[in-house]
Residue frames relative to the residue before (quaternion, step in Angstrom):
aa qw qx qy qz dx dy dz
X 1.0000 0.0000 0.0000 0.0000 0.00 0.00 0.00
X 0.5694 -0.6703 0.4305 0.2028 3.47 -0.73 0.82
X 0.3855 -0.7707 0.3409 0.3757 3.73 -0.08 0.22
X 0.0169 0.7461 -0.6460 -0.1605 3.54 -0.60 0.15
X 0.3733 -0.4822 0.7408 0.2819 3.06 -2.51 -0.27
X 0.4380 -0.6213 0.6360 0.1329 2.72 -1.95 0.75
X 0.1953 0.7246 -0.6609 -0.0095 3.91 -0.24 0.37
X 0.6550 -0.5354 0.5329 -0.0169 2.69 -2.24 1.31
X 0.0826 0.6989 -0.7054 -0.0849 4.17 -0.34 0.88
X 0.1166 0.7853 -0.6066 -0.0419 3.18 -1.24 0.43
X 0.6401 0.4515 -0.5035 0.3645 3.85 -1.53 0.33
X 0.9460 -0.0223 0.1368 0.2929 3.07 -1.88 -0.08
X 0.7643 0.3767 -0.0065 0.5233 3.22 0.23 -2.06
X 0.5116 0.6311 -0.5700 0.1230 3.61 0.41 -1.15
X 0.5883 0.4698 -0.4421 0.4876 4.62 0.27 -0.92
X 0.8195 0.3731 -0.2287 0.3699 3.64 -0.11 -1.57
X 0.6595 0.4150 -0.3780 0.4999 3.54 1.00 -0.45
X 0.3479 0.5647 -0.4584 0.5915 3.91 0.96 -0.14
X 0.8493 0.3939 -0.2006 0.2886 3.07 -1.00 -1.70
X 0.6709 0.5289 -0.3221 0.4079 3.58 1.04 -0.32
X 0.7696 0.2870 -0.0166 0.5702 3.30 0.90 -0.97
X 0.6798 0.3938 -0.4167 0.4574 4.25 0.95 0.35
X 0.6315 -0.3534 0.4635 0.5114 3.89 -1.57 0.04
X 0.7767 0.4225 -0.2393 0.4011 3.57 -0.13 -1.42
X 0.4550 -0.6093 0.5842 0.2836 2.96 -1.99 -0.01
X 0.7173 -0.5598 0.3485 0.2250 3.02 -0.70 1.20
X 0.6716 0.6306 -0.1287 0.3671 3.27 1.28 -2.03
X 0.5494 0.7352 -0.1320 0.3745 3.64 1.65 -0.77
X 0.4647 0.7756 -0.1546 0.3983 2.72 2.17 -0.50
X 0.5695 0.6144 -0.1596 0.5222 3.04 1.40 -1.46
X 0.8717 0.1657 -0.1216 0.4448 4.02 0.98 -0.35
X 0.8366 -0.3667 -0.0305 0.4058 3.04 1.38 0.86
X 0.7371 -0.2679 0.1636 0.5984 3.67 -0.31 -0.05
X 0.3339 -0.8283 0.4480 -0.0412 3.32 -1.67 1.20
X 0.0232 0.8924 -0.4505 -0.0145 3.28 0.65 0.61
X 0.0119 -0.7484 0.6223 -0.2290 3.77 -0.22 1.69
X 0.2727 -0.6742 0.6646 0.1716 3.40 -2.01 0.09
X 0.3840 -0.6469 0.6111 0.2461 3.49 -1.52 0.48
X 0.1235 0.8875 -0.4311 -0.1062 3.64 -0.59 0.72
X 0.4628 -0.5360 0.4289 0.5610 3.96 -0.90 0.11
X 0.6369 -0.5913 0.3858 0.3098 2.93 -1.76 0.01
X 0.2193 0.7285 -0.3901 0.5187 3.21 1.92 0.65
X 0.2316 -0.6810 0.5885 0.3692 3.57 1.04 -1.58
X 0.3190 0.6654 -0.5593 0.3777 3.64 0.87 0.25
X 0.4740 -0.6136 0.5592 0.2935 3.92 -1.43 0.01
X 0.2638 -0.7638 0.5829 0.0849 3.17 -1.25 1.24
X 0.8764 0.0094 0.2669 0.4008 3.01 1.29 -1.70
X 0.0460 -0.8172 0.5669 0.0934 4.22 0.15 0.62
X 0.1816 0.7401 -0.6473 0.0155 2.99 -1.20 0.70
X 0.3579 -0.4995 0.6879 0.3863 3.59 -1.50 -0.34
X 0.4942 -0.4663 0.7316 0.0554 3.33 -2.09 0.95
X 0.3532 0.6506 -0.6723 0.0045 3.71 -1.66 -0.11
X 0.5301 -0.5832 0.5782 0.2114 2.94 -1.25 1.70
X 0.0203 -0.7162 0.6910 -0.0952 4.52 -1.06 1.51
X 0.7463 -0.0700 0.2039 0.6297 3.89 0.04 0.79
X 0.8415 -0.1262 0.3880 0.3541 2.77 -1.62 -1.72
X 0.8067 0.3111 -0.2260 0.4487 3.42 1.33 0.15
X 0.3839 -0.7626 0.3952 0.3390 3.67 -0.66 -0.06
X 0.2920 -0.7801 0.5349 0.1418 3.47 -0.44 0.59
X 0.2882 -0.7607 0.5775 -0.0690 3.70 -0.97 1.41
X 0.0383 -0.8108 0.5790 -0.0767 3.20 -0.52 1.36
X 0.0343 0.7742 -0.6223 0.1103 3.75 -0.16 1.27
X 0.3885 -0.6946 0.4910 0.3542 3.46 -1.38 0.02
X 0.8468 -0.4125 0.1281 0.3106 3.39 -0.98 1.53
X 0.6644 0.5936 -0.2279 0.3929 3.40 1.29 -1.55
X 0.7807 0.4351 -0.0951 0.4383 3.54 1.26 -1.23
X 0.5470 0.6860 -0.2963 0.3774 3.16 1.48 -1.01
X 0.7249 0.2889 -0.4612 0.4223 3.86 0.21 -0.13
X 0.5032 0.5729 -0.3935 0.5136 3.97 1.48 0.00
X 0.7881 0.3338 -0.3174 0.4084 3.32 0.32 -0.59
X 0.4665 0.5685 -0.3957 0.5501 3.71 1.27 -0.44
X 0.7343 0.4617 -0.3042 0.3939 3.57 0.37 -0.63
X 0.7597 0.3093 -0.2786 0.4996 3.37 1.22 -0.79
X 0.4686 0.5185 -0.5173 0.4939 3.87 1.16 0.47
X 0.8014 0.3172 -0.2844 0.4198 3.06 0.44 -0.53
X 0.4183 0.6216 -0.4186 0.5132 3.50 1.38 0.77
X 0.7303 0.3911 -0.1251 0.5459 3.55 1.04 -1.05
X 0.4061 0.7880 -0.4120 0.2108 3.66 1.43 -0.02
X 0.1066 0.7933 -0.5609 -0.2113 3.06 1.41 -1.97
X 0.8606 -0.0763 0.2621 0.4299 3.29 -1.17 -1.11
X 0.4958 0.4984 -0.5766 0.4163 3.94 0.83 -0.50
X 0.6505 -0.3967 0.6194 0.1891 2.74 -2.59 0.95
X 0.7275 0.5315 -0.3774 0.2140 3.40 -0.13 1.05
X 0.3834 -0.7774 0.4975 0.0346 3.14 -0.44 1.64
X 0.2471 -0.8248 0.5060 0.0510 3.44 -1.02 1.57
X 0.2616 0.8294 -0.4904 0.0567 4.21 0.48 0.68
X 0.6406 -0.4480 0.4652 0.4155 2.87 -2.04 0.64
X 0.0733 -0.7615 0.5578 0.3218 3.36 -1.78 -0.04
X 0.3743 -0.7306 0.4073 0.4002 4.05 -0.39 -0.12
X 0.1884 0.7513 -0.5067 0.3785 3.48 1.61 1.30
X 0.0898 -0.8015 0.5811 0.1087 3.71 -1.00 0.40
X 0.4733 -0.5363 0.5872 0.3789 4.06 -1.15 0.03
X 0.0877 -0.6417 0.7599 0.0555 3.43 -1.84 1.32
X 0.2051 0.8004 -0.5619 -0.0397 3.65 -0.29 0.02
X 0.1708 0.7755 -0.6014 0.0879 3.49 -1.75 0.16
X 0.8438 -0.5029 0.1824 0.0430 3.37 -1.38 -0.36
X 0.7140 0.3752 0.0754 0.5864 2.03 1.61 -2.32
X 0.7984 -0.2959 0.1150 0.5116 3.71 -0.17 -0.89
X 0.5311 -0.7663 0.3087 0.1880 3.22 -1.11 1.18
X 0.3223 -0.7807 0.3697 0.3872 3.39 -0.40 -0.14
X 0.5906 -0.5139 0.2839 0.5536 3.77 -0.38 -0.13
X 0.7183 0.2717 -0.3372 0.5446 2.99 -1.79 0.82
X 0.7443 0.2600 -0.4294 0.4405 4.65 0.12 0.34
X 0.2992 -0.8240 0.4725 -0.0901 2.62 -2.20 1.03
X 0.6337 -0.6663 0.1786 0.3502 3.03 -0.11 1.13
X 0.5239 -0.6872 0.4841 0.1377 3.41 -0.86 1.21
X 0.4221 -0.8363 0.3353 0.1002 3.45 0.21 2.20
X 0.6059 0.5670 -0.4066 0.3820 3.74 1.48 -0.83
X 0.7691 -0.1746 0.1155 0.6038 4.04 0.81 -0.75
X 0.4090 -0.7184 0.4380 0.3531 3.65 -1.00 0.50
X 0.3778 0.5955 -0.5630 0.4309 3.60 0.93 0.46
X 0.7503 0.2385 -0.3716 0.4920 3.83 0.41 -0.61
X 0.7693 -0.5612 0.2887 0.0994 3.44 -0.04 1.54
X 0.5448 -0.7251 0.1882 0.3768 3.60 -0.54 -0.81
X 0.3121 -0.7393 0.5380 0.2580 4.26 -0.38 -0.15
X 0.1742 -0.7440 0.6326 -0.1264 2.76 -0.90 1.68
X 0.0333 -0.8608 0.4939 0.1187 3.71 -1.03 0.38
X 0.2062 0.8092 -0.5190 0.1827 3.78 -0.29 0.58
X 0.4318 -0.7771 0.3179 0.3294 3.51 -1.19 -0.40
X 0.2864 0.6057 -0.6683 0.3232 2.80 1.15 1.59
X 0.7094 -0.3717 0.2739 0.5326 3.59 -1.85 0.63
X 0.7363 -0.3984 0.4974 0.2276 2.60 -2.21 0.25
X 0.4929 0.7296 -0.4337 0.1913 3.90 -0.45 -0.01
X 0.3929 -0.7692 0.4544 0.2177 3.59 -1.63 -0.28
X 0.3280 -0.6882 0.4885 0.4245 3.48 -0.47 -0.37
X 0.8021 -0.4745 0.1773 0.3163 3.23 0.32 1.76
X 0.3404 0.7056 -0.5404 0.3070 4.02 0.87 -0.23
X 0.5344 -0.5390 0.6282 0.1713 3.57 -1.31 1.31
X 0.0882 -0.8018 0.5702 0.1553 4.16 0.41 0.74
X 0.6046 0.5562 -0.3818 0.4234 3.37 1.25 -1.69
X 0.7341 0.4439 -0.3653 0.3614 3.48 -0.13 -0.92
X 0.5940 0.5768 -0.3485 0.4394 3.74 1.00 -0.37
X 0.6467 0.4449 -0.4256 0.4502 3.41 0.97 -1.88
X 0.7944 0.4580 -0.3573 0.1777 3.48 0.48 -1.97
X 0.6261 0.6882 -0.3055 0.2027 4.04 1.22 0.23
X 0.6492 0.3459 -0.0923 0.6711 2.30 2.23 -0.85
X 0.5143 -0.6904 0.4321 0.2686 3.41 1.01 0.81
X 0.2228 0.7530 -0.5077 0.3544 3.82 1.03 1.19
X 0.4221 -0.6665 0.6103 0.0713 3.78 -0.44 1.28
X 0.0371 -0.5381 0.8418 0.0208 3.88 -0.96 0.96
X 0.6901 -0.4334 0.5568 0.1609 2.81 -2.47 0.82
X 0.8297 0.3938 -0.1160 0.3783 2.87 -0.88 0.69
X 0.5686 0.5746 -0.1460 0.5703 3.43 1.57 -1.31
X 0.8425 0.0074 0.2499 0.4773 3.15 -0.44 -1.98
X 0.4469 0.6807 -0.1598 0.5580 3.10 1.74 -0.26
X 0.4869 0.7032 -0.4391 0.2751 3.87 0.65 0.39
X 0.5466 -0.5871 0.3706 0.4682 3.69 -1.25 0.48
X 0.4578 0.6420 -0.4892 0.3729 3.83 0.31 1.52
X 0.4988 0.6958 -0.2519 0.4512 2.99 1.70 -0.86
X 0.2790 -0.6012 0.7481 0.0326 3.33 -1.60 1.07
X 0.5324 -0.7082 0.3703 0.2790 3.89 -0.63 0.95
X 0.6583 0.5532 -0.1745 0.4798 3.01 1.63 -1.31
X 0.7918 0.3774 -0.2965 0.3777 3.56 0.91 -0.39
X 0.5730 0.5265 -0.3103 0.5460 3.08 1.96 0.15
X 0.6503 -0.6434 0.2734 0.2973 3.28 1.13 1.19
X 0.4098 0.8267 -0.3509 0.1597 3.71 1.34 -0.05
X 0.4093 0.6730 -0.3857 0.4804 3.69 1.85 0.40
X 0.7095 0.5969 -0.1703 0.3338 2.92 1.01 -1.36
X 0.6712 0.4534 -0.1047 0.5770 3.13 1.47 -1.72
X 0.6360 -0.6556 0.3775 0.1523 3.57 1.12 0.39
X 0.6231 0.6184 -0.1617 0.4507 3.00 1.67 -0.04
X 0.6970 0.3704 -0.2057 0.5785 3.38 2.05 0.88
X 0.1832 -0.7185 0.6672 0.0707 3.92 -0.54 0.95
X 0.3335 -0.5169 0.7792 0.1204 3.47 -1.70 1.71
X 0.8705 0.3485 -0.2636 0.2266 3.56 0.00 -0.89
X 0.5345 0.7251 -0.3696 0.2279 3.66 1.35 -0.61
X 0.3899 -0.6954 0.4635 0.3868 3.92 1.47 -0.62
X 0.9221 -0.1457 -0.1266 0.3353 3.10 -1.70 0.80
X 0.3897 0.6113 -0.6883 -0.0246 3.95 -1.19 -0.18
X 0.7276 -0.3507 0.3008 0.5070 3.24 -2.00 -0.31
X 0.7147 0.2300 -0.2722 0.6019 4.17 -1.21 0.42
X 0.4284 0.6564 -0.6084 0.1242 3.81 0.17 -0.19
X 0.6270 0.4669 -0.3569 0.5114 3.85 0.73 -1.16
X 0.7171 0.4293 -0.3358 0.4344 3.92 0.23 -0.49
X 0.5011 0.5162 -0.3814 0.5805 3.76 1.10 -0.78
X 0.7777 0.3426 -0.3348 0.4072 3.75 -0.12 -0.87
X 0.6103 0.6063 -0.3567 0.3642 3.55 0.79 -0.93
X 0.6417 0.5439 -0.2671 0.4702 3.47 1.45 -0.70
X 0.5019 0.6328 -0.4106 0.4232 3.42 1.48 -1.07
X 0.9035 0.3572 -0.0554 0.2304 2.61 -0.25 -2.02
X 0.7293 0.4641 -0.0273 0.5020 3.62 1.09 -1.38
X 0.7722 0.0743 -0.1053 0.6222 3.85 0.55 0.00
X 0.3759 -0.5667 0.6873 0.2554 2.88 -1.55 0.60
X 0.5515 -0.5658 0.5343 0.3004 3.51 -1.83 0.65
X 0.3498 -0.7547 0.5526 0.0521 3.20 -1.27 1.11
X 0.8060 -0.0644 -0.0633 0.5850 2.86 1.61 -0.80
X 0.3210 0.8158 -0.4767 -0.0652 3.49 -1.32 0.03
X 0.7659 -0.2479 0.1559 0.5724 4.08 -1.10 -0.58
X 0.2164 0.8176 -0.5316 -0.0467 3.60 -0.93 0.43
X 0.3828 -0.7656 0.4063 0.3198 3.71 -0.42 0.36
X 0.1154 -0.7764 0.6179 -0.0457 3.71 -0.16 1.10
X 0.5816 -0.6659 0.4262 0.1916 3.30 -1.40 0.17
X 0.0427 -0.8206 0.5687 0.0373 4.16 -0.38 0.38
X 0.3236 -0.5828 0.7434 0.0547 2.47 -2.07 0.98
X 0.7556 0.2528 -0.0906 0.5975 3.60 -0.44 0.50
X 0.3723 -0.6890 0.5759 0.2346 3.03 -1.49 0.02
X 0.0999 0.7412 -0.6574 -0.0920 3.95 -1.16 -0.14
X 0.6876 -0.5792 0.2828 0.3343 3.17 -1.67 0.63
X 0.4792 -0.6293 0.3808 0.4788 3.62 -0.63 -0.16
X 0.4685 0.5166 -0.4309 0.5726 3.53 -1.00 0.95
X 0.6407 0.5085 -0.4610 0.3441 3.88 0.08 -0.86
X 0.3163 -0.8150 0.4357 0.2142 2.95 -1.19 0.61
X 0.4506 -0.7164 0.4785 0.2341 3.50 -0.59 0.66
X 0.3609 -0.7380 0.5641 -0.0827 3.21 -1.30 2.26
X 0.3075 0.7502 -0.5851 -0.0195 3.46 -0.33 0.50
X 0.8148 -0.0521 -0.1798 0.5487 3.62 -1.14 1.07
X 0.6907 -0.4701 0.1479 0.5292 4.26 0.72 1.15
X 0.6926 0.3597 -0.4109 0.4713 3.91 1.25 0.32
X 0.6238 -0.4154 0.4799 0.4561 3.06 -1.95 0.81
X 0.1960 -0.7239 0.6580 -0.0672 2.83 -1.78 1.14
X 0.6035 -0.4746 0.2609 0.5852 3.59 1.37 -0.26
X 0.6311 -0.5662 0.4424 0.2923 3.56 -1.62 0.14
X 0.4233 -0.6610 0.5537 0.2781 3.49 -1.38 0.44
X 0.0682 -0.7759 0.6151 0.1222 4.01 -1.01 0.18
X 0.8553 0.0282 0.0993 0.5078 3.46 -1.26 -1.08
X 0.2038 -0.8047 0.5381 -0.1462 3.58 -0.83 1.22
X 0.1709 0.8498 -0.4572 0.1989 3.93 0.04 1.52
X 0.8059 -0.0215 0.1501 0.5723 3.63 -0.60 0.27
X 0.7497 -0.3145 0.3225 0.4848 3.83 -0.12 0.93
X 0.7749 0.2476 -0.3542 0.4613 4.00 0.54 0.14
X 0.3166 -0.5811 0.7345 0.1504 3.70 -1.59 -0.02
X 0.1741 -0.5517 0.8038 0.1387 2.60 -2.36 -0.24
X 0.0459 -0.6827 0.7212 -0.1085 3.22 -0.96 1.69
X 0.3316 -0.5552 0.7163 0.2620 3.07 -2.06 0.56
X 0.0649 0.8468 -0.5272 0.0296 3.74 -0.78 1.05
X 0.4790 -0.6431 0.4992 0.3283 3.22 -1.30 0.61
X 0.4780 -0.7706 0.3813 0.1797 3.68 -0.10 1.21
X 0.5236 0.6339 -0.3280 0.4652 3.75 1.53 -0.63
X 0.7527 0.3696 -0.0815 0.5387 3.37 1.03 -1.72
X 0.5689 0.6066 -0.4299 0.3515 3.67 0.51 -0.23
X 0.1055 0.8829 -0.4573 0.0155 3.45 -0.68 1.47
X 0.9122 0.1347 0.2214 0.3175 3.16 -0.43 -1.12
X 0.7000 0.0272 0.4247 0.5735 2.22 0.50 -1.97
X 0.1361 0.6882 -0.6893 0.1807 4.07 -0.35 0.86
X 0.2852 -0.5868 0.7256 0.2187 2.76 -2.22 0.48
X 0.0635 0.6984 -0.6935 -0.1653 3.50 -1.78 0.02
X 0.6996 -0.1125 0.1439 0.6908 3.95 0.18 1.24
X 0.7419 -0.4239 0.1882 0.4842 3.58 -1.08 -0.04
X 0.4687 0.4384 -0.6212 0.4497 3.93 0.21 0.47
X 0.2245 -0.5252 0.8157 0.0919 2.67 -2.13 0.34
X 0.2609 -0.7483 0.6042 -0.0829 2.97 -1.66 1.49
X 0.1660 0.7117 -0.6825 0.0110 3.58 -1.15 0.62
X 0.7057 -0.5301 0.3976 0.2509 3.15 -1.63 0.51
X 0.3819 -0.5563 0.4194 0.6073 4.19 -0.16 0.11
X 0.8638 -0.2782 0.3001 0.2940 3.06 -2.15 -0.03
């Protein structure tokens, strides 16, 4: 599991000042973990995280890599709201089997299990995550997850991890323009492999780029593909790729 931080919103503003500027609705809180994005006003990806609803405050779970960027850019968009951005010395349990008291089920699919927070270490109870994300086509930070990424082609409806109806954030007018007005050309899909190849490779199909290869499990993958060129039959380095049946 990747490390993350736990930061602390807190005061007055902390819902409305959310609710302006994430995918999700804010309101979602009230039943259980939240799984939202931070975008540019491009609508490109800045940031994934999970939300949880602590007392009187809300507690932000990001992975380690992003977390002193994104703290910087909440607290860039703060202005004047009543809200205070802090570190906490909380960590992520997560897993499969049984929960312990006080975790909650992980909002993107119930196959990835549940998310617990406290201040015992960080860790898991050993679950094979890759082999989950790469079935259900689930993006990891960092992975498939990169500041290229459109939300919509990283499957983030699916994973629960976007609101059509909640009103305004940053990328919101571009996020909808995709909804509603174009069909995707491209995005994440899970394709089969032969072979393996690093992540990054790009993906060849009849001698044209065709999109990129990622996370790699049991005979399947996740690629980001251009949906025109995706056939049969693709290369990525020495695997060979095809779409399921």
């Amino acid at each position: 599991m990747s490390n993350r931080r736990i930061l602390r919103l807190t005061g007055n503003d902390t819902d409305s000042f959310l609710q302006g500027l994430i995918t999700n609705d804010v309101q979602r809180l009230d039943d259980g973990l939240v799984y939202a994005a931070l975008l540019t006003p491009q609508g490109k990806y800045l940031a994934d995280f999970f939300l949880k609803r602590d007392g009187e405050s809300v507690l932000l779970d990001v992975t380690e890599v992003l977390a002193d960027g994104l703290a910087k850019r909440l607290t860039m968009y703060k202005l004047r709201a009543d809200v205070t951005i802090d570190q906490t010395d909380l960590n992520v349990q997560r897993g499969t089997g049984p929960a312990p008291e006080g975790a909650l089920p992980d909002p993107r699919h119930p196959d990835l299990g549940w998310r617990a927070y406290s201040t015992a270490p960080e860790g898991d109870d050993g679950t094979d995550w890759d082999a989950i994300r790469v079935r259900h086509c689930i993006p990891e930070t960092s992975i498939e997850l990169t500041p290229d990424s459109y939300i919509l082609e990283s499957g983030f409806e699916a994973l629960n991890g976007l609101d059509f109806k909640k009103g305004c954030y940053v990328g919101q007018e571009v996020t909808a323009r995709m909804k509603h007005k174009t069909e995707l050309r491209k995005g994440l899909r899970v394709v089969e492999i032969a072979g393996t190849a690093p992540v990054g490779t790009e993906i060849h199909s009849s001698g044209k780029p065709a999109g990129v290869l990622f996370t790699q499990s049991g005979g399947k993958a996740i690629a980001y593909l251009r949906l025109d060129r995706a056939g049969d039959e693709m290369q990525a380095g020495g695997a060979t790729l095809k779409l399921p049946g």
